[in-house]
N, C-alpha and C positions, 0 to 999 in steps of 0.2 A: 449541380443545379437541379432543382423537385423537376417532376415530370409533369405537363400541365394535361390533364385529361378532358377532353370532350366528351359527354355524354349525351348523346341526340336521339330524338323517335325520328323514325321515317314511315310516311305511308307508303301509297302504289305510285305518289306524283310528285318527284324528286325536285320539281320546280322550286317546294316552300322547304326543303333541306338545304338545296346547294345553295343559296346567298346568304343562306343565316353560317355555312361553314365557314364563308370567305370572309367574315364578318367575327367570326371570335379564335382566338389564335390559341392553339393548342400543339401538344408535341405528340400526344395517342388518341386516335378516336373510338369509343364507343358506340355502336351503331342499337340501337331496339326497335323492334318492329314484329309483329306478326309473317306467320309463312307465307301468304303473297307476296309481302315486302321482299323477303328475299330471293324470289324467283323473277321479278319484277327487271325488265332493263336499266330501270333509273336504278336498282342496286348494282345491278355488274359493270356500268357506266362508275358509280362512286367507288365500286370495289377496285376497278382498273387503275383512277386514281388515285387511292387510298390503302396500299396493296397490305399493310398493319393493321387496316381495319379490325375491331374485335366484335363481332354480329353477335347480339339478344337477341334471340328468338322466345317470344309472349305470345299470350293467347290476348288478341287485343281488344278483346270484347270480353274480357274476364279482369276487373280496374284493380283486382287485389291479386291477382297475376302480373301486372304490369308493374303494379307497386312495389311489391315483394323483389322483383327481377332488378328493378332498377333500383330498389334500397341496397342491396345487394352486388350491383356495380359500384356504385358511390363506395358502399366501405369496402374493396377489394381497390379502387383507383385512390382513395385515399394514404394510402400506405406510401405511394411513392410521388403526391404532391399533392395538389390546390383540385379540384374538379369544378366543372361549370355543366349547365345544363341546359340542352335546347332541348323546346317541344314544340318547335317549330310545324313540325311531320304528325300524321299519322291518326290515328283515333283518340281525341282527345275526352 
C-alpha cells in the first residue's frame, strides 16, 4: 500500500499545527519550519510524538527558500505515494 505523506509548516505556537495533524491521516510526516521552530517546545512536544518525524529546516522569511524546500519534499514523498499539505503553522 503507497505511503501517505504529510507535509506541514510549523511556527513557534504549535496550537495551529497539532488539530490540523489530528485531522488529516497520514503514514510519514514532514515537518518545515524555520530554526526557532525547531528549538521551540511545541517542536520536541510533536517530535516526542512523532518520533519519524522528517524536519525542514527554511529561512522563513526568504518565500523562494520555503518554496524551493518544500517543492522539493513533495517530489522526494511523491515517489512512495499520494502527499497532502498543511500550512496551517508558521510564516505565511
Amino acid at each position: 500500500m503507497p505511503e501517505r505523506t504529510l507535509i506541514a509548516t510549523m511556527g513557534f505556537d504549535e496550537r495551529h499545527v497539532l488539530p490540523a495533524l489530528r485531522l488529516l491521516p497520514y503514514d510519514r510526516l514532514v515537518l518545515v519550519g524555520g530554526r526557532d521552530t525547531f528549538r521551540s517546545p511545541g517542536f520536541r512536544r510533536l517530535r516526542s510524538l512523532e518520533p519519524g518525524l522528517q524536519a525542514v529546516r527554511v529561512n522563513a522569511f526568504h518565500f523562494g527558500d520555503c518554496l524551493e524546500s518544500i517543492q522539493e519534499s513533495v517530489r522526494l514523498a511523491l515517489r512512495n505515494g499520494p502527499v497532502r499539505i498543511s500550512a496551517t503553522g508558521g510564516t505565511k
